[in-house]
C-alpha positions as CSV (number, residue, x, y, z in Angstrom):
1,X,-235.4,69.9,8.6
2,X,-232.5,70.5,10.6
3,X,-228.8,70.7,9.3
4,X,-226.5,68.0,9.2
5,X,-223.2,68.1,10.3
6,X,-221.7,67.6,6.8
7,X,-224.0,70.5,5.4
8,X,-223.3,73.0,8.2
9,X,-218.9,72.2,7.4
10,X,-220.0,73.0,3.4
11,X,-221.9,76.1,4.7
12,X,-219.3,77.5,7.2
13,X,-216.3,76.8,4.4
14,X,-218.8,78.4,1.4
15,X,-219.4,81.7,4.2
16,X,-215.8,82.4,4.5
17,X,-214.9,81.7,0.9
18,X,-217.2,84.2,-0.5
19,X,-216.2,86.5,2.3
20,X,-212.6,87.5,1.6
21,X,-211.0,88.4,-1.8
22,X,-208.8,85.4,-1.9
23,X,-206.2,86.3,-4.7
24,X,-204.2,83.1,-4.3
25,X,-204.7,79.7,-4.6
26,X,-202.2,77.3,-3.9
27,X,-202.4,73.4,-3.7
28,X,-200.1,71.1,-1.7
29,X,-200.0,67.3,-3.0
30,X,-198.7,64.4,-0.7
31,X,-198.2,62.8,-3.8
32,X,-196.3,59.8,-2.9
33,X,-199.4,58.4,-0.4
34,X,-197.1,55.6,1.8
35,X,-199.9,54.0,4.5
36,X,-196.5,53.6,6.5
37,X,-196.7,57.9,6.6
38,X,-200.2,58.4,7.1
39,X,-199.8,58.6,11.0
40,X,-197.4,61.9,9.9
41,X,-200.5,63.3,7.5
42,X,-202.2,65.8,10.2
43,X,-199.0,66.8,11.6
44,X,-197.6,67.7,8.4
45,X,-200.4,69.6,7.6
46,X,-200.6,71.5,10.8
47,X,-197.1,72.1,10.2
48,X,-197.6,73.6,7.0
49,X,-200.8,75.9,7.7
50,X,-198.8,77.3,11.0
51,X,-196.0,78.3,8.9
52,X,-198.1,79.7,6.2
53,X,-200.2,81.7,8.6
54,X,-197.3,82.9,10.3
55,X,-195.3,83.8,7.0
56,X,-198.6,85.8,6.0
57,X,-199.3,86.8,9.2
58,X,-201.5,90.6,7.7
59,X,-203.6,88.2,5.7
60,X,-206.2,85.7,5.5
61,X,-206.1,81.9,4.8
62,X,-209.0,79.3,4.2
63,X,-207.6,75.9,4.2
64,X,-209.8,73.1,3.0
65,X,-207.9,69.2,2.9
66,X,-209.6,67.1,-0.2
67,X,-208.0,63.5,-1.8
68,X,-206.7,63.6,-5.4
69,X,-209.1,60.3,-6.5
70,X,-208.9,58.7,-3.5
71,X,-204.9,58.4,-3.9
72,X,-203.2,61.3,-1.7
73,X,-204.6,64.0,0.4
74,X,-204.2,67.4,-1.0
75,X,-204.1,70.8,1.3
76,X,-206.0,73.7,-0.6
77,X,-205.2,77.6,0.6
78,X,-207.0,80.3,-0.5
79,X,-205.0,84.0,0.6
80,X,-206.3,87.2,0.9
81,X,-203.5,89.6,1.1
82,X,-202.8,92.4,3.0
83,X,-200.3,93.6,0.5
84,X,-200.8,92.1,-3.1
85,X,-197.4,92.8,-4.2
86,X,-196.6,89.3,-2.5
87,X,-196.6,87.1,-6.2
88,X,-197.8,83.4,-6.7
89,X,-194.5,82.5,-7.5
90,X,-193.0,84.0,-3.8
91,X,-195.7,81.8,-2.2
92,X,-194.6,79.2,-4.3
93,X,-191.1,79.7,-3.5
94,X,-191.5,79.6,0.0
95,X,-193.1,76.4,-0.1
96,X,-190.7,74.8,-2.4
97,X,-187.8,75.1,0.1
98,X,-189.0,72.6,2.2
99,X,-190.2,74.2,5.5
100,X,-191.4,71.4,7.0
101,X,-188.2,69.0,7.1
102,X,-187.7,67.7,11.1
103,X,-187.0,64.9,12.5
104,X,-189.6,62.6,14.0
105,X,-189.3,62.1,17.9
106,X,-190.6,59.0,17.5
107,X,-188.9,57.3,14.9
108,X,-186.1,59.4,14.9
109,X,-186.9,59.1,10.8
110,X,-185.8,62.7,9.1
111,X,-189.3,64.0,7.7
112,X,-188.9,66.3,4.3
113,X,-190.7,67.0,1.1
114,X,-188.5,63.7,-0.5
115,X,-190.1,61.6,2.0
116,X,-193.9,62.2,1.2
117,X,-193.3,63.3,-1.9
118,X,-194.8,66.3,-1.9
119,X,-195.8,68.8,-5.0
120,X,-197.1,72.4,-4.6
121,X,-198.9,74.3,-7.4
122,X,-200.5,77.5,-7.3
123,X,-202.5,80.0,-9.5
124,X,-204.3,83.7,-9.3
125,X,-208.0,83.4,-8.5
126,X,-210.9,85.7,-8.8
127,X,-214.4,85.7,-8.1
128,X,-216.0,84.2,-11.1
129,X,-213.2,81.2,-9.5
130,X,-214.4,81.0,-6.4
131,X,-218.3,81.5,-7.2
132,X,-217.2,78.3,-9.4
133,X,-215.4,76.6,-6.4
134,X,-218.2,77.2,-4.0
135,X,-220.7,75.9,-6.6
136,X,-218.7,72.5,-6.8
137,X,-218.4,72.4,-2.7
138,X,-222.3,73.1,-2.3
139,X,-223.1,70.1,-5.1
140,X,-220.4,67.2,-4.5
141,X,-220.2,65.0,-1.3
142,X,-217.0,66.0,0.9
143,X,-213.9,63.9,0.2
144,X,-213.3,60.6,2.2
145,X,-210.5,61.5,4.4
146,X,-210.1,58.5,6.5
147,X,-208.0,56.4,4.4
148,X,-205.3,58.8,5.0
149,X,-205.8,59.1,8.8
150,X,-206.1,62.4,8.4
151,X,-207.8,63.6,12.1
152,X,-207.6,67.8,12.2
153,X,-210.4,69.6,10.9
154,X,-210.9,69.7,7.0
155,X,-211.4,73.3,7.0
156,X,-209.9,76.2,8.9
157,X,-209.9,80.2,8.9
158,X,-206.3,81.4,9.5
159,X,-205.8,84.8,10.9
160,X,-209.2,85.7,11.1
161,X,-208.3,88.8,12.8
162,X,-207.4,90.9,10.4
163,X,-211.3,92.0,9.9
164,X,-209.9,94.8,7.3
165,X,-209.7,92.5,4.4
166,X,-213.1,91.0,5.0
167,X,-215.6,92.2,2.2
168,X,-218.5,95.0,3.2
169,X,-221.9,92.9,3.6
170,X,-223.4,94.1,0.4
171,X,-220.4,92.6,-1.5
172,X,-220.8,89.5,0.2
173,X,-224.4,89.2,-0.4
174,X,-223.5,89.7,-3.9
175,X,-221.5,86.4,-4.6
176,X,-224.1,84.3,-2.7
177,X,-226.4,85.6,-4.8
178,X,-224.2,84.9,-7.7
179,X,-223.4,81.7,-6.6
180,X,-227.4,80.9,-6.2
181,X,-227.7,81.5,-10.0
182,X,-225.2,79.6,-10.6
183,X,-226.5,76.4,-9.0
184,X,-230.3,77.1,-10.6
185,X,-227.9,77.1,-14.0
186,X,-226.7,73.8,-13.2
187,X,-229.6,72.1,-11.9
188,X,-231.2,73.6,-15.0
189,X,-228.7,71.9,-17.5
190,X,-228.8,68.3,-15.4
191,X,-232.1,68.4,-15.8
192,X,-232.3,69.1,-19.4
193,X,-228.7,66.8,-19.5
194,X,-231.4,63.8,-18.3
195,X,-234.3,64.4,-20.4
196,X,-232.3,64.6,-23.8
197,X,-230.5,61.0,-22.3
198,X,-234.1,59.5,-21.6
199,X,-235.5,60.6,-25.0
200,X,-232.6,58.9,-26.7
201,X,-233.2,56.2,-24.6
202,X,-236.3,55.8,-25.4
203,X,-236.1,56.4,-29.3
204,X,-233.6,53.5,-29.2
205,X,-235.9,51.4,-27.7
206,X,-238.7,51.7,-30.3
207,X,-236.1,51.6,-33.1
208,X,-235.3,47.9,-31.5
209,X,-239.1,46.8,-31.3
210,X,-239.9,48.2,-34.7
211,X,-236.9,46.1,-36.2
C-alpha cells in the first residue's frame, strides 16, 4: 500500500522530532480567532518562525501549526539548543515583547499581539514528552486548518544546518523504538478499553430481558 500524503507529513514531522533533543517547548495562541484576520494568519506565523530562527540562529526548531478545538490556530516550537543556558522564561520573554507588530501595506491597519490576541506559553520537555507527543501525532487525524486560511506548510525544520545537535543513529533508533512500544501499549489498552465496554454492554442487556 503506498503512503498517503497525510501519513508521509506525520512521518517526516515524527523523524525530526525524535531526532533532536528538543529542550523547549513553547506554544503560540491566536487566541482571539477574528475571520476578518485570518487573511494575516500565515503571514503572522512566517513572521514569527523567521524571527525565532533567526534569534536562535545555533539551534534547531520543529514547528508544527494545530487548532485549539477548532477555535484558533496555535504555532507549536520545539528547540534544541546550542547553548542550554538560554531559559524557557528568556524564550518566553522574547516573545512577549511583541516582535511581530507592523503595519499592514494593505490596509494600512497596525498589526500587534492586541490585535490577534495572541498568548504564548512554554515548558521544558524531555524525551519521555516527546515519545508521548509523537505517540499522539502517529494516532490522531491532523488538525483542520482551513477554517483559518492558514496556506504555509503545517510543519517545518528551522536551521537544519546545524547537524551537531542532531542525535547519533543509535540514539535515534532508540526513541522509535520506544515510541513503537508505546503505541502496542495503547492499542493494547483500547482494545481491552472496548471489550470491558461490550461486556458491560452486554450484561446490561440480559439484566433487561431477565426483568
Amino acid at each position: 500500500m503506498s503512503e498517503t500524503s497525510e501519513d508521509k507529513s506525520k512521518r517526516k514531522f515524527v523523524d525530526n522530532l525524535l531526532s533532536y533533543d528538543f529542550s523547549r517547548e513553547i506554544r503560540i495562541y491566536f487566541n482571539e480567532y477574528d475571520s476578518g484576520y485570518s487573511h494575516l494568519y500565515s503571514k503572522l506565523i512566517n513572521r514569527l518562525k523567521k524571527y525565532l530562527s533567526n534569534r536562535l540562529s545555533n539551534s534547531v526548531l520543529l514547528t508544527r501549526i494545530t487548532s485549539h478545538k477548532a477555535e484558533y490556530p496555535v504555532l507549536n516550537v520545539f528547540v534544541a539548543l546550542d547553548d542550554e543556558n538560554v531559559t524557557k522564561k528568556e524564550i518566553l520573554a522574547w516573545l512577549s515583547s511583541n516582535p511581530l507588530a507592523y503595519t499592514d501595506k494593505k490596509s494600512g491597519e497596525f498589526i500587534d499581539y492586541d490585535t490577534i490576541g495572541v498568548q504564548v506559553t512554554g515548558r521544558y520537555s524531555n524525551e519521555e514528552l516527546l515519545i508521548g507527543y509523537a505517540a499522539t501525532v502517529k494516532k490522531e487525524r491532523p488538525h483542520n486548518l482551513s477554517i483559518f486560511e492558514i496556506d504555509i506548510k503545517r510543519t517545518t525544520l528551522l536551521n537544519s544546518k546545524n547537524e551537531h545537535l542532531k542525535l547519533c543513529k543509535e540514539d535515534i533508533l532508540n526513541r522509535k523504538n520506544l515510541l513503537k512500544r508505546k503505541l502496542i501499549s495503547k492499542r493494547k489498552w483500547c482494545f481491552r478499553l472496548t471489550n470491558s465496554k461490550r461486556h458491560h454492554s452486554q450484561t446490561r442487556l440480559k439484566n433487561n430481558q431477565a426483568h
